[in-house]
VOBA-1610 file (N, C-alpha, C; in pm, whole numbers, padded with zeros to 5 digits, always signed):
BEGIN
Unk+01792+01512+02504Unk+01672+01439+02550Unk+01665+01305+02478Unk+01625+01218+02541Unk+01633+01063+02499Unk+01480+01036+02444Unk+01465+01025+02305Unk+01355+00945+02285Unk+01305+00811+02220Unk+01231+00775+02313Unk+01181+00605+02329Unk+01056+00574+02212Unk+01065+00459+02177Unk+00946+00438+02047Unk+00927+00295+02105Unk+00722+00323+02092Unk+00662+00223+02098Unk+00717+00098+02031Unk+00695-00021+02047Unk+00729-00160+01984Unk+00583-00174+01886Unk+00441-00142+01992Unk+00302-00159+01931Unk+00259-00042+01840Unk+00123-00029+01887Unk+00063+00084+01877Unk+00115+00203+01919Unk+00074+00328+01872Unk+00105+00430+01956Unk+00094+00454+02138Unk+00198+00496+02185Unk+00207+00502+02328Unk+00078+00632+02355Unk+00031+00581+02498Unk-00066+00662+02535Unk-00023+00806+02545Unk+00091+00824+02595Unk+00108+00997+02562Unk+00223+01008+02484Unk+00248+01169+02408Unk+00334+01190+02330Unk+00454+01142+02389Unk+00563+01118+02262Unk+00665+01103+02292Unk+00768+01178+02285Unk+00739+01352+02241Unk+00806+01443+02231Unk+00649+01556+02183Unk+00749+01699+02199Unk+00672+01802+02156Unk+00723+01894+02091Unk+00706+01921+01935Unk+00754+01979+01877Unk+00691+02168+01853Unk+00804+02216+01885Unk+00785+02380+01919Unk+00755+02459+01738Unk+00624+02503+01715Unk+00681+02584+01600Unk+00591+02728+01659Unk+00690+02806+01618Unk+00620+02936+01751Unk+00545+02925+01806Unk+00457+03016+01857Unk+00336+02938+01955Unk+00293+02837+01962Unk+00268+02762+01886Unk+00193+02635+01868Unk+00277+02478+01875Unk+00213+02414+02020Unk+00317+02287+02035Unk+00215+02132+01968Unk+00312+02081+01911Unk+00236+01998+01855Unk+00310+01859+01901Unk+00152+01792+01947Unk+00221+01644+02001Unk+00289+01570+01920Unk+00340+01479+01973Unk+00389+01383+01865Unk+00369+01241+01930Unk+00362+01135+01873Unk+00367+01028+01880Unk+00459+00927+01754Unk+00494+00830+01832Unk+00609+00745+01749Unk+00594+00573+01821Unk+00595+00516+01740Unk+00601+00374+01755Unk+00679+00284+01616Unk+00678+00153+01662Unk+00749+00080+01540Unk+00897+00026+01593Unk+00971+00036+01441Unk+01101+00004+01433Unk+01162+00099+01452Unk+01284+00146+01547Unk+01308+00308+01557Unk+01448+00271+01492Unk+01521+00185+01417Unk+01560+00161+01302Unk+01511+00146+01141Unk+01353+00154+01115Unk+01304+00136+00990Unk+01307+00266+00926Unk+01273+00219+00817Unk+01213+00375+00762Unk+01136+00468+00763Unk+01146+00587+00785Unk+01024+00673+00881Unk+00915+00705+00792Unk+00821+00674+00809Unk+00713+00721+00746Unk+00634+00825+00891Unk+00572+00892+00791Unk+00466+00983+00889Unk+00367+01012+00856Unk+00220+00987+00946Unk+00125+01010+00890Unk+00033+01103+00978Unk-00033+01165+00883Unk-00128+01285+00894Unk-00285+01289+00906Unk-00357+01297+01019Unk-00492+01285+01023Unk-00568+01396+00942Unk-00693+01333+00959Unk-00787+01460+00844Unk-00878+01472+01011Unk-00996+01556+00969Unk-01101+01622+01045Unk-01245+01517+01072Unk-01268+01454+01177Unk-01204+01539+01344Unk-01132+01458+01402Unk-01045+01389+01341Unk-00973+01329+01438Unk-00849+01381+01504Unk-00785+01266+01588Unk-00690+01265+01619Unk-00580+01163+01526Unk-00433+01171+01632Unk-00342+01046+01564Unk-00422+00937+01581Unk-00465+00894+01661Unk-00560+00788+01718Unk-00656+00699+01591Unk-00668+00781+01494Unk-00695+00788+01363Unk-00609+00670+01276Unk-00507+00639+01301Unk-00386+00553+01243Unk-00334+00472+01327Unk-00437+00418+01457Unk-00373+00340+01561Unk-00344+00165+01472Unk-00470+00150+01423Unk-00469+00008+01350Unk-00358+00018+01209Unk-00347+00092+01153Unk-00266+00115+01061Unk-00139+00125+01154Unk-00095+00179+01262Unk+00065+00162+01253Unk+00129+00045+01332Unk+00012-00038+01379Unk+00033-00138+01450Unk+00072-00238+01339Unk+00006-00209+01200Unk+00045-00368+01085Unk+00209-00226+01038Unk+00198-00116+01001Unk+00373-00071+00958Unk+00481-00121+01032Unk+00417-00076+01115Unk+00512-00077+01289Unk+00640-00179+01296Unk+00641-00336+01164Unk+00706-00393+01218Unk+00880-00375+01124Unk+00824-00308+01040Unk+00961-00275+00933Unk+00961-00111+00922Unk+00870-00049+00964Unk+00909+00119+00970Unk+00877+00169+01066Unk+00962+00263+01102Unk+00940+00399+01202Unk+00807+00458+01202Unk+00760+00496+01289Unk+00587+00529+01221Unk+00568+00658+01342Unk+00516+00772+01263Unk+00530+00873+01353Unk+00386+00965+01300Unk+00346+00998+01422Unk+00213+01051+01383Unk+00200+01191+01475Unk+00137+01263+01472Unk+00115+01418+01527Unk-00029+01469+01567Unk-00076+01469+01660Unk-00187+01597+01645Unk-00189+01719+01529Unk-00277+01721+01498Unk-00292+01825+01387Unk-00301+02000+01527Unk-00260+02081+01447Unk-00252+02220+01557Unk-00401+02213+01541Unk-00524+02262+01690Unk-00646+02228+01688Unk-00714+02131+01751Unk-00609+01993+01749Unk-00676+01903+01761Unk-00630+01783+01892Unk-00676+01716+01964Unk-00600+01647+02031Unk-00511+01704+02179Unk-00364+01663+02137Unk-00298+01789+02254Unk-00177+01855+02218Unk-00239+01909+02113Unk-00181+01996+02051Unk-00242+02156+02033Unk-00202+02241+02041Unk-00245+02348+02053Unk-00335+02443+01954Unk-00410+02500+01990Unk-00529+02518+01921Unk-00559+02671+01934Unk-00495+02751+01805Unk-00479+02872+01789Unk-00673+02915+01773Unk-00676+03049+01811Unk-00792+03087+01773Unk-00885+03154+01649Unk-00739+03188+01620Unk-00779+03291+01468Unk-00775+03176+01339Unk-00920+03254+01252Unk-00925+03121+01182Unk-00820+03146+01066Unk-00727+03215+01054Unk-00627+03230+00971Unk-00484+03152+00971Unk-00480+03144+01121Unk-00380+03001+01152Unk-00395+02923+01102Unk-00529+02830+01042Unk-00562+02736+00999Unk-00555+02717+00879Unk-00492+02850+00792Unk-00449+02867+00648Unk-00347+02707+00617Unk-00411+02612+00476Unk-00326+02491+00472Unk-00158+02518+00499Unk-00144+02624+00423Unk+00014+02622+00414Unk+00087+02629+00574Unk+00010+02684+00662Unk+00026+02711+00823Unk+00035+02524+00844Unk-00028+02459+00837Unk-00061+02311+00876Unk+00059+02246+00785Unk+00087+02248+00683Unk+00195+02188+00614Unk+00374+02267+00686Unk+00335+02338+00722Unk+00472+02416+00736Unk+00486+02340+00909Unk+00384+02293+00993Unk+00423+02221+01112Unk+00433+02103+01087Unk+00424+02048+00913Unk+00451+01948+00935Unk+00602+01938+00905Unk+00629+01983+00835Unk+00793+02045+00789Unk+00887+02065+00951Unk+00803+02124+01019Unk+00862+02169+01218Unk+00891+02015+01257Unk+00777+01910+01240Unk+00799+01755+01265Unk+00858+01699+01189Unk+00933+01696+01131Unk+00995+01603+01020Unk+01133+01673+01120Unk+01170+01770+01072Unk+01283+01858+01123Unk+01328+01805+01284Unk+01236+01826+01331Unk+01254+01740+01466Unk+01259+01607+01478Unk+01198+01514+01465Unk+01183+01398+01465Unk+01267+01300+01321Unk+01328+01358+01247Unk+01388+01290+01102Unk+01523+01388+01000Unk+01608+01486+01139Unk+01639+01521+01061Unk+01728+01523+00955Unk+01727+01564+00827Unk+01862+01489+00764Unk+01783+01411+00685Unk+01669+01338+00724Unk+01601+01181+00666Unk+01515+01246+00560Unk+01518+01193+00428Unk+01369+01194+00374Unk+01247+01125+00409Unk+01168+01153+00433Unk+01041+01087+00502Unk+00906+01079+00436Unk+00814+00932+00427Unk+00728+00908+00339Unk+00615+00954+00393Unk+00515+00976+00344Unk+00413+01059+00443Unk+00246+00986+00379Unk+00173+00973+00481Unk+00062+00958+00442Unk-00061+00988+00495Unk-00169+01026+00414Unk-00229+01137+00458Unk-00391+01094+00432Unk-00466+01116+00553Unk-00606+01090+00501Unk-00705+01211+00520Unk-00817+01246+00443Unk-00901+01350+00460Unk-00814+01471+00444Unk-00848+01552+00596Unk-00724+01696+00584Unk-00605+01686+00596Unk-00547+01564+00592Unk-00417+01517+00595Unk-00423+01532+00493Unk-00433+01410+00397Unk-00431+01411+00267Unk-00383+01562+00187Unk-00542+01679+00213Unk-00505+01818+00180Unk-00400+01868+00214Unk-00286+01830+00331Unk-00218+01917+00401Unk-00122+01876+00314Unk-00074+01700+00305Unk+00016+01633+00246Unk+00053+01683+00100Unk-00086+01721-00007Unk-00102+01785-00112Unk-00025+01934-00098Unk-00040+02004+00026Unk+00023+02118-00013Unk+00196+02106+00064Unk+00183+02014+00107Unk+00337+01974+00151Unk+00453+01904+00044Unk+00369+01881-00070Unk+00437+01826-00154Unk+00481+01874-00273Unk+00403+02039-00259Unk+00412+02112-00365Unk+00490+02223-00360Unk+00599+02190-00227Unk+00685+02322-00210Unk+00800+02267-00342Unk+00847+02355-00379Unk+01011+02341-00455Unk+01105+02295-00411Unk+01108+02230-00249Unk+01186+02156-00197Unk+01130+02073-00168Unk+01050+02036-00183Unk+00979+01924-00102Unk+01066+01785-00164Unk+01098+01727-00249Unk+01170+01639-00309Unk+01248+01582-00195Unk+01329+01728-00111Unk+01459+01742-00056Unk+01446+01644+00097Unk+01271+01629+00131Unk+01255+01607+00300Unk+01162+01518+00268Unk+01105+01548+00122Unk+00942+01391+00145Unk+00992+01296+00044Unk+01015+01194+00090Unk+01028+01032-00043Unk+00926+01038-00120Unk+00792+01002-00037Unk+00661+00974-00154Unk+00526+01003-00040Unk+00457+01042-00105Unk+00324+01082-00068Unk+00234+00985-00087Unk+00162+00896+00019Unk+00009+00825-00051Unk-00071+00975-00001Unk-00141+00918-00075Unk-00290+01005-00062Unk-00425+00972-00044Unk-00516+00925+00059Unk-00637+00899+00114Unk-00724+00977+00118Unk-00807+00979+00028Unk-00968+01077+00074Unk-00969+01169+00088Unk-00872+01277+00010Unk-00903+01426+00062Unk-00792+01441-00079Unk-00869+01562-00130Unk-00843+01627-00251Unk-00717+01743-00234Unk-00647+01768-00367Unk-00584+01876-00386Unk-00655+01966-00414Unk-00670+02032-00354Unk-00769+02190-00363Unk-00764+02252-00521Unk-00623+02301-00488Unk-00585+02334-00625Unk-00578+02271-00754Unk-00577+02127-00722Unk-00624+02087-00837Unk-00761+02086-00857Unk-00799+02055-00788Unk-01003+02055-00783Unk-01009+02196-00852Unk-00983+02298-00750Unk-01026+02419-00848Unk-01002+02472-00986Unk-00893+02414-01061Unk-00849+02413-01171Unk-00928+02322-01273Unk-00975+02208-01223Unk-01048+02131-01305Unk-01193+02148-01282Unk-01258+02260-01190Unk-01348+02319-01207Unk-01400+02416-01261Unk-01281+02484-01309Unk-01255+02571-01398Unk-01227+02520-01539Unk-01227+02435-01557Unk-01143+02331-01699Unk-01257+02366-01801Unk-01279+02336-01927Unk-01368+02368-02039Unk-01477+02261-01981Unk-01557+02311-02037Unk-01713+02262-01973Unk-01727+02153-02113Unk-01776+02018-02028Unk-01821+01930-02114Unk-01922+01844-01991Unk-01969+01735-02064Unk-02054+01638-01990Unk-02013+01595-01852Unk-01896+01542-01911Unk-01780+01484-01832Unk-01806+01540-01714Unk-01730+01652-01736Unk-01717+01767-01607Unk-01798+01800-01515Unk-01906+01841-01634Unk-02039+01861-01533Unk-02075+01761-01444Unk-02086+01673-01505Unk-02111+01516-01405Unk-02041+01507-01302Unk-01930+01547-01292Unk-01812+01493-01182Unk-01828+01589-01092Unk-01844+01760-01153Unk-01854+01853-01092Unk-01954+01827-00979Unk-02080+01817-01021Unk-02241+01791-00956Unk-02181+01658-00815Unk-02156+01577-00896Unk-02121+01482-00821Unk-02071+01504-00657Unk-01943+01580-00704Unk-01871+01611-00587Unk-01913+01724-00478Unk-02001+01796-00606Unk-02130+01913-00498Unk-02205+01873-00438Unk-02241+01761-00447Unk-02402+01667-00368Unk-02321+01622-00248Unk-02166+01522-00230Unk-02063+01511-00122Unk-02061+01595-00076Unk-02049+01736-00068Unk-01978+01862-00032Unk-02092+01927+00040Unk-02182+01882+00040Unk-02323+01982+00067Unk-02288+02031+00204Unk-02264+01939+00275Unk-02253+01979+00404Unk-02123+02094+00463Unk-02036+02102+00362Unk-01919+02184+00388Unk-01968+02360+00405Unk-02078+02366+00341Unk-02147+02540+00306Unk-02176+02551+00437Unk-02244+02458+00524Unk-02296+02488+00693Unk-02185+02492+00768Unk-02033+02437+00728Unk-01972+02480+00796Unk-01866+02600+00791Unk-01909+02651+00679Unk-01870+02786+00636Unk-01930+02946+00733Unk-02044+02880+00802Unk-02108+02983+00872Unk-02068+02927+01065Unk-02015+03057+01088Unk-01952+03036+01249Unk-02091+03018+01332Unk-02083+02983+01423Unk-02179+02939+01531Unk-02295+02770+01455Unk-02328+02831+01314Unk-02435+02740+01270Unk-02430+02602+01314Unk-02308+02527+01263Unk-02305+02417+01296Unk-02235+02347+01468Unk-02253+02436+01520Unk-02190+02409+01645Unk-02298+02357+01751Unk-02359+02353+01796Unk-02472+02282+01843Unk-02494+02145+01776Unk-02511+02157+01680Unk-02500+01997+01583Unk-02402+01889+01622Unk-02289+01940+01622Unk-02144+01881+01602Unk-02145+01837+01774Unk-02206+01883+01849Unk-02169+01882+01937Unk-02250+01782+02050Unk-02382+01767+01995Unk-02438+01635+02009Unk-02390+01502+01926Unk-02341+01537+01805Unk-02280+01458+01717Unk-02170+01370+01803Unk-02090+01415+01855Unk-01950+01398+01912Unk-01953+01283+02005Unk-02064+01316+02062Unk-02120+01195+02193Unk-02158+01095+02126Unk-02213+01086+01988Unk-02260+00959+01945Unk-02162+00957+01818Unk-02042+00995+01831Unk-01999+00953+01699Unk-01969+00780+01641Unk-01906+00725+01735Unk-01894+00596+01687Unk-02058+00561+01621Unk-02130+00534+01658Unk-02307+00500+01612Unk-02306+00591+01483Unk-02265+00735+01456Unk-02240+00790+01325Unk-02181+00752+01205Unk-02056+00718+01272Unk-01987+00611+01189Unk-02020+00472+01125Unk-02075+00447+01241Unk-02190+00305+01183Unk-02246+00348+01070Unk-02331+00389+01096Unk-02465+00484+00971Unk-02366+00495+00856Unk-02285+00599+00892Unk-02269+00656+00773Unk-02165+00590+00641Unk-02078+00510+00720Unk-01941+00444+00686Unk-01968+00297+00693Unk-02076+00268+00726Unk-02081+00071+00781Unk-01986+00021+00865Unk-01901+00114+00961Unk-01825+00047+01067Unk-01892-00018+01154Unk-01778-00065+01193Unk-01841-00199+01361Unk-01785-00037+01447Unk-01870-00009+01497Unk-01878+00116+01611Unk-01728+00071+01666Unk-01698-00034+01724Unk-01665-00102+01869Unk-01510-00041+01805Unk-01455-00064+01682Unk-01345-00007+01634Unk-01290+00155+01612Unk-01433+00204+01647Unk-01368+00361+01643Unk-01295+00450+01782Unk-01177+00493+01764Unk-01155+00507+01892Unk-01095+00678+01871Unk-01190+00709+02004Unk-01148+00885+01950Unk-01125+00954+02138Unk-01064+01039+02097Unk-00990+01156+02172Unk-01111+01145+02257Unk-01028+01224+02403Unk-01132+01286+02481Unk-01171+01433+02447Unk-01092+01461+02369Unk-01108+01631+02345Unk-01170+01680+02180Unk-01290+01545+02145Unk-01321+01540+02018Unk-01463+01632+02011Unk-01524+01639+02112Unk-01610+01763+02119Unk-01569+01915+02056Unk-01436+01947+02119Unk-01413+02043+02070Unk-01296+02098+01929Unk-01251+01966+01943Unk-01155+01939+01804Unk-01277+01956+01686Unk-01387+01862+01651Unk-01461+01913+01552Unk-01509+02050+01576Unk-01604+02104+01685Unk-01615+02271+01676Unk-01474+02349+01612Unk-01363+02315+01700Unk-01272+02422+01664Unk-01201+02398+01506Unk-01188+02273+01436Unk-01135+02265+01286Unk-01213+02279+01230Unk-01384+02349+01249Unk-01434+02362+01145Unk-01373+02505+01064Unk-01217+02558+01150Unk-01199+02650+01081Unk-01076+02615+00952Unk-01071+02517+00909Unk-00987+02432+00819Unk-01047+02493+00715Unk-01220+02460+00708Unk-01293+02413+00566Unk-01321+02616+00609Unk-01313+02720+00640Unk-01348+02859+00645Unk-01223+02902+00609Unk-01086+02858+00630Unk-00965+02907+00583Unk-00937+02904+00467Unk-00995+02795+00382Unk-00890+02759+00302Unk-01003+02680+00173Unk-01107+02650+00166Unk-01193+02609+00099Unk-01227+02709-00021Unk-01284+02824+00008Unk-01318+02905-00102Unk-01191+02977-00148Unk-01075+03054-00078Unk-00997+03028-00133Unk-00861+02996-00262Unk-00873+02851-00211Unk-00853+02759-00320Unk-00911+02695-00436Unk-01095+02725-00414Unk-01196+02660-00553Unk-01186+02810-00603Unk-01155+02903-00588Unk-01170+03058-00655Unk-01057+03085-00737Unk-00948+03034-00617Unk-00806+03070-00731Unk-00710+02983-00665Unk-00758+02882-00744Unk-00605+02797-00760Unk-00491+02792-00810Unk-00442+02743-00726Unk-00255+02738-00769Unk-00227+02621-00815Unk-00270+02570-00900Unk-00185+02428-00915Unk-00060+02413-00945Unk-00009+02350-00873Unk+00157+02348-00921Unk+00221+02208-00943Unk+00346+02197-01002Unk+00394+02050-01044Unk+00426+02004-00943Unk+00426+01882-00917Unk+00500+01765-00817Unk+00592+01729-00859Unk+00670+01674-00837Unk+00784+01576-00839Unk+00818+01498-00772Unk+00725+01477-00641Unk+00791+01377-00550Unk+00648+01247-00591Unk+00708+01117-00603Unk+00627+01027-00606Unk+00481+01011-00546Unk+00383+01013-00585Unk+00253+00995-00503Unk+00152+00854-00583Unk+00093+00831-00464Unk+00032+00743-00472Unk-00144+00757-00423Unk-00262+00735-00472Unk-00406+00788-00473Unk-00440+00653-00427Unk-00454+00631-00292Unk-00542+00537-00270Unk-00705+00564-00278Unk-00782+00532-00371Unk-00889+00560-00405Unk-00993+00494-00301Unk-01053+00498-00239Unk-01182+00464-00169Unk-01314+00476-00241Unk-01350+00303-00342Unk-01426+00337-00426Unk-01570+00380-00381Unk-01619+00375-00201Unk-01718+00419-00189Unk-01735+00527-00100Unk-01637+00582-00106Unk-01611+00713-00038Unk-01726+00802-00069Unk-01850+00810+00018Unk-01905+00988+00028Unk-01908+01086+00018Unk-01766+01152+00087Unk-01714+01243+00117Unk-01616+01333-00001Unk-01591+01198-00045Unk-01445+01230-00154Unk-01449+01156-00253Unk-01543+01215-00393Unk-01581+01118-00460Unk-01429+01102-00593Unk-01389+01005-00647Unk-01238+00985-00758Unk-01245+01072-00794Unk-01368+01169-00830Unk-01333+01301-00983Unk-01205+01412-00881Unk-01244+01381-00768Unk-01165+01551-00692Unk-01007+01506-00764Unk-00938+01406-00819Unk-00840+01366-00829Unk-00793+01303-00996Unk-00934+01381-01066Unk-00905+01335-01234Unk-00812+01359-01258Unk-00749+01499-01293Unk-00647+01570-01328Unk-00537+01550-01299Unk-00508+01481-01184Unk-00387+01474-01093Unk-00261+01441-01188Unk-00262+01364-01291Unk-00165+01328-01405Unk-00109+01449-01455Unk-00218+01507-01480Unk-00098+01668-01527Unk-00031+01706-01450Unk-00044+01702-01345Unk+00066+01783-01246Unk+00141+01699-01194Unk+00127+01518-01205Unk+00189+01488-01105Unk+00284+01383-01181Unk+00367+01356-01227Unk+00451+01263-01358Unk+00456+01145-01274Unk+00505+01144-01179Unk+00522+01011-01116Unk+00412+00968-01031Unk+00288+00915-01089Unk+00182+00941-00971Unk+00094+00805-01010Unk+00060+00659-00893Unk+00046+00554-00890Unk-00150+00560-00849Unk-00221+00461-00934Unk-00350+00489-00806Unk-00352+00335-00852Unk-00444+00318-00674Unk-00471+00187-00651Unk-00614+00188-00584Unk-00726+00088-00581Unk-00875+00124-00566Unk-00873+00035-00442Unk-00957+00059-00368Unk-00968-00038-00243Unk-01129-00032-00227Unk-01236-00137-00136Unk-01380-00088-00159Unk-01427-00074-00031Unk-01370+00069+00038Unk-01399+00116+00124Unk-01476+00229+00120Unk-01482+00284+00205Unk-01611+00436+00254Unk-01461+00547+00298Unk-01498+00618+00350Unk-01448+00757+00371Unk-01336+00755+00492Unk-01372+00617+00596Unk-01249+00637+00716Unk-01187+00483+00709Unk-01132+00490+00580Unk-01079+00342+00544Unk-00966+00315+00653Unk-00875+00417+00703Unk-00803+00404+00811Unk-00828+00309+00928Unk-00986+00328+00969Unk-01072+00210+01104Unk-01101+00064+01003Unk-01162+00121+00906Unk-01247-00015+00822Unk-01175-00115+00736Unk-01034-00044+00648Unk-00969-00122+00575Unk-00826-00078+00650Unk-00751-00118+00716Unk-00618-00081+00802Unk-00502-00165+00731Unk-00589-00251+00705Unk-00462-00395+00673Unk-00417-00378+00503Unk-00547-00322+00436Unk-00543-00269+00253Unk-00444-00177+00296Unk-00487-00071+00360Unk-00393+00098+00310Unk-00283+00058+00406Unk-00206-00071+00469Unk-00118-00044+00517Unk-00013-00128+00406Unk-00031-00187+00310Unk-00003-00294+00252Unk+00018-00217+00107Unk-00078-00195+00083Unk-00079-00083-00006Unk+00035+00059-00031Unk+00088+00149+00114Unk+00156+00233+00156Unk+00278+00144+00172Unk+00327+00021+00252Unk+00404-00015+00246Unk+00465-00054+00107Unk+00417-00117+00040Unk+00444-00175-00138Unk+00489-00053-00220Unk+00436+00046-00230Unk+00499+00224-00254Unk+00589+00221-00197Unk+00605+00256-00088Unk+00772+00266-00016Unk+00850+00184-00088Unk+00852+00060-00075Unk+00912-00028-00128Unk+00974+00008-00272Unk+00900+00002-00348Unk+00905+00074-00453Unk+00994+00136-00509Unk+00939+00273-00472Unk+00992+00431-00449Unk+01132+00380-00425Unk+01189+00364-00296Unk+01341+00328-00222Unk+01419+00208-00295Unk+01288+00130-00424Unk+01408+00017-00465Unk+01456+00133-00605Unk+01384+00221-00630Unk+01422+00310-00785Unk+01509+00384-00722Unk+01526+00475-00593Unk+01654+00551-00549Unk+01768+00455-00554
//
């Protein structure tokens, strides 16, 4: 099968579909289909659509390949909320790389539940072998969070702890099935105007799925899979593959503490601050693409 890559933005429909047992997951690809492949990973509720302005500034020196998350978009959307276990979401991303790069090491970048997924994609014992370098956008290592919530109690802690509980408030309502579904679901129709409010976007820039009604209902089983979990008993484990913390100093959602610790586990690990909100992907495109590109760079001039 012959596959074609956008010059721009992502092409309106996938450009392949990658099989991992039941579950087919779109794909999309644009760019240089000679550069270096990077791939990036949406968080909740989006779609790829999520990284349209971001792969339009990569697009002109790397491969740029993006996926529906399983759930979301047109990609397939298992019912049991146990599918939605992170390591299930990292292991299709492992199915896309395999398909779309194989042989290649590939840089990955990740915002919100990306970010989380990217975190547990980076912590296999091979991972070295298939990922170059990890940025990381707005979404925490679980396992590290839970470990440093667990850490000896001081001021410090407490502060950061509280902190990130006052962000989080809203995650407990979506811990309960049916509760927040009526909500989300008037939400959906006015999300761009949400985004306004909540993020200070220009509405006119948010651009989302037709199937975003039910992409947020159905990933609220992300934060029921895998949330308590991971703050109960974490695994933290070492990295070794290069990462990079793009910090969003006014992020809501995801306040710096979820990512204090990250030095212990992570030896090779870069942060850089940008003064964005929570979907820096729409609001700052041109920072985190400049930013992600300069890492690559990097990373590939030390190999």
């Amino acid at each position: 099968m012959t596959i074609t890559t956008s010059v721009g933005p992502f092409p309106a429909t996938a450009t392949r579909t990658v099989h991992r047992g039941d579950v087919e997951l779109a794909v999309y690809e644009c760019g240089n289909p000679e550069g270096v492949p990077i791939l990036l990973i949406h968080g909740w509720p989006d779609t790829h659509l999520l990284w349209s302005r971001v792969a339009g500034l990569l697009g002109g020196r790397h491969r740029v390949i993006a996926f529906d998350n399983r759930g979301a978009g047109s990609s397939s959307a298992p019912e049991a909320v146990e599918a939605y276990r992170i390591e299930e979401l990292a292991a299709d991303v492992r199915a896309v790389i395999a398909a779309v790069a194989p042989g290649e090491r590939v840089h990955v970048l990740g915002h919100d539940w990306g970010s989380v997924i990217g975190w547990e994609l980076v912590a296999a014992t091979d991972a070295a072998s298939v990922i170059a370098s990890f940025t990381s956008v707005s979404g925490p290592n679980l396992d590290f969070l839970g470990a440093y919530l667990r850490g000896p109690l001081t001021s410090a802690r407490l502060r950061g702890a509280l902190t990130q509980a006052v962000a989080s408030a809203y995650t407990v309502a979506f811990q309960i099935p049916k509760l927040p579904d009526p909500g989300l679901r008037v939400l959906a129709s006015r999300w761009p105007r949400f985004l306004a409010f909540f993020d200070g976007l220009d509405p006119a820039l948010v651009e989302t799925a037709p199937t975003l009604r039910t992409d947020m209902v159905n990933n609220l089983k992300l934060y029921r899979a895998n949330i308590r979990t991971h703050l109960r008993h974490p695994r933290p484990r070492p990295i070794e593959v290069p990462v990079q913390l793009i910090v969003a100093t006014g992020d809501r959602a995801v306040r710096p503490v979820v990512n204090a610790e990250a030095d212990r586990w992570v030896p090779h690990l870069s942060r850089v601050e940008i003064p964005a909100r929570h979907w820096s992907p729409i609001s700052h495109p041109a920072e985190l693409a400049r930013h992600t590109a300069a890492f690559i760079a990097r990373v590939d001039a030390a190999r």
